[in-house]
C-alpha positions in Angstrom: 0.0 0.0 0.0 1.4 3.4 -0.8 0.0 6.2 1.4 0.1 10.1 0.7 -1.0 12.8 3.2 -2.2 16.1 2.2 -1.4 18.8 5.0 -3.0 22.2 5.4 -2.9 24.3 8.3 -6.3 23.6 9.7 -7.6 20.3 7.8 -10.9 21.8 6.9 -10.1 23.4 3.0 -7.2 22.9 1.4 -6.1 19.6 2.4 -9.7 17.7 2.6 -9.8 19.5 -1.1 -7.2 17.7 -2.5 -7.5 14.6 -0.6 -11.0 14.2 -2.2 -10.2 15.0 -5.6 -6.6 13.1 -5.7 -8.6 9.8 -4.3 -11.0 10.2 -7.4 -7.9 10.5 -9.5 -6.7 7.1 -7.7 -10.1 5.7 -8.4 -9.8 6.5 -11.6 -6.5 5.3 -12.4 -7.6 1.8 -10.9 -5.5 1.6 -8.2 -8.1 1.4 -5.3 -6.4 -0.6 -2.7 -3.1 0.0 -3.6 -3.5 4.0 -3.1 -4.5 5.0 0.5 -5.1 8.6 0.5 -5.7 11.2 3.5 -4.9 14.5 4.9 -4.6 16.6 7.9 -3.9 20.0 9.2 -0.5 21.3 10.9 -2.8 22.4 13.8 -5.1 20.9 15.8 -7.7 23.7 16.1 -10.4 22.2 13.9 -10.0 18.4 15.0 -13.0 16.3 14.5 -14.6 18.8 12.4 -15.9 18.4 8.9 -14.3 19.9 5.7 -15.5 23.6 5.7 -18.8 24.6 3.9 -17.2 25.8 1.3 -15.2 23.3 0.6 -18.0 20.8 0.6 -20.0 22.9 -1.8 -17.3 23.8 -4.1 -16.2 19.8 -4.2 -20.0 18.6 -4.4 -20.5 21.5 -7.3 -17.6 19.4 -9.1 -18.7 15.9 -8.5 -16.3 15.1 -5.9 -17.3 12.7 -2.8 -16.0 13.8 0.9 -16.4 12.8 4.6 -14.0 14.3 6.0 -12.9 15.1 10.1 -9.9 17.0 10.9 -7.0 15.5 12.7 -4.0 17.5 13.6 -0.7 15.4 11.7 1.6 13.8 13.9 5.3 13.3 13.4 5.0 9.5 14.2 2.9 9.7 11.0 6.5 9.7 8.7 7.0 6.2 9.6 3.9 4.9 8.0 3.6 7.4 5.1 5.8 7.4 1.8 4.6 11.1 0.4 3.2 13.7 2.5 1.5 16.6 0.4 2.3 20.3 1.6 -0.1 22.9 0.3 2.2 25.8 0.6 5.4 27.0 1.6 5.1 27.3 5.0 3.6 24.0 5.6 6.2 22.6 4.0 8.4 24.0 6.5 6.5 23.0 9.6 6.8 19.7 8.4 10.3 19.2 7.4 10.9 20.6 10.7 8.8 17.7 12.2 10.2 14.9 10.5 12.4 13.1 12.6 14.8 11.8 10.0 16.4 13.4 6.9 14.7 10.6 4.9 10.9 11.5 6.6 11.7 14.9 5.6 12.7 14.2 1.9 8.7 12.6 1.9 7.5 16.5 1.9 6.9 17.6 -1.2 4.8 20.7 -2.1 1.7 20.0 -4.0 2.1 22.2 -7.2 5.4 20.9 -7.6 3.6 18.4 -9.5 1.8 21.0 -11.9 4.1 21.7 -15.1 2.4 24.8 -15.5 2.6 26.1 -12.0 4.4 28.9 -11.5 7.5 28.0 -9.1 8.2 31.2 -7.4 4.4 31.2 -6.0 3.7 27.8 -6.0 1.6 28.2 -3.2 -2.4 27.0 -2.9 -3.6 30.1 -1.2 -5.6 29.8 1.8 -9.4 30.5 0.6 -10.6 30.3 4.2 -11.0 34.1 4.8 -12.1 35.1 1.4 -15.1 34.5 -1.1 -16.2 31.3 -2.3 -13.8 32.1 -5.6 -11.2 31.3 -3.5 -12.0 28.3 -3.0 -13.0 27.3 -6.6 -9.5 28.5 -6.8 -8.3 26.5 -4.5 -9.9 23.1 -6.6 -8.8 24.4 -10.3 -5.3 24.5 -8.6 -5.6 21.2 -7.1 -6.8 19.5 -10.0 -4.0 21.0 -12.4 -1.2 19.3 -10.0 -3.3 16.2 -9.7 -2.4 14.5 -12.9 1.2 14.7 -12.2 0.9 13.7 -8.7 -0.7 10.5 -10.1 2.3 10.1 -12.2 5.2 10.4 -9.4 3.4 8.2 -7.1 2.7 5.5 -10.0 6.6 5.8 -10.8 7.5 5.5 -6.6 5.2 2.1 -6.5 6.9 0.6 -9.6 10.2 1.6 -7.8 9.2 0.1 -4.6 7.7 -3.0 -6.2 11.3 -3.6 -8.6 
């Protein structure tokens, strides 16, 4: 089983985003059961809640299935994980810092890395949480350009691991 975790700040819009639309990539692709896909926030202020309203409407408007709680990511996490999914800059900080080996923190990767056409200077999802719902369809037009590549790279990793 190869297992990627998408990490936010609070686990209720970015992160649930793109855990529910790169799990319907993984559906797609056929590789249900060999694909285990989650997310969580860098903080633990929204634990147990559900994905913001937003988020659920902007995802549900697209077609995409969610039940999501929050759940604050733990560094024992690394051990168990083989990709963990930053959504910006500064969460991939926070997490690199957490890792407790150089090779947990080489699993951090930040998500638009993965978009060819993402501009690499700002290759930050922006936080829609205190802004309009735009930001949040945003938020899914950016997750769903880096989601195809993502699908590659952890395709290539499992033929890797399997060789």
């Amino acid at each position: 089983m190869y297992r990627v975790c998408f990490v936010c700040t609070g686990n209720i819009c970015r992160s649930p985003m793109a855990e529910s639309v790169f799990r319907a990539h993984v559906s797609e692709a056929g590789l249900d059961g060999q694909v285990e896909v989650d997310s969580a926030g860098t903080g633990g202020w929204h634990e147990g809640d559900g994905a913001d309203p937003r988020t659920v409407s902007v995802l549900e408007g697209a077609g995409y299935a969610q039940d999501h709680r929050a759940r604050q990511f733990r560094p024992s996490w690394f051990a168990r994980l083989d990709l963990v999914i930053a959504l910006d800059a500064g969460h991939l900080r926070d997490l690199r810092a957490l890792a407790p080996t150089p090779e947990d923190a080489a699993k951090v990767r930040l998500l638009r890395s993965y978009d060819p056409a993402a501009d690499h200077a700002s290759a930050d999802v922006p936080d829609p949480y205190y802004g309009s719902l735009d930001g949040f369809e945003e938020c899914l037009e950016l997750v769903e350009a880096a989601s195809p590549g993502l699908l590659d790279a952890v395709r290539e990793a499992m033929k890797e691991h399997t060789a």
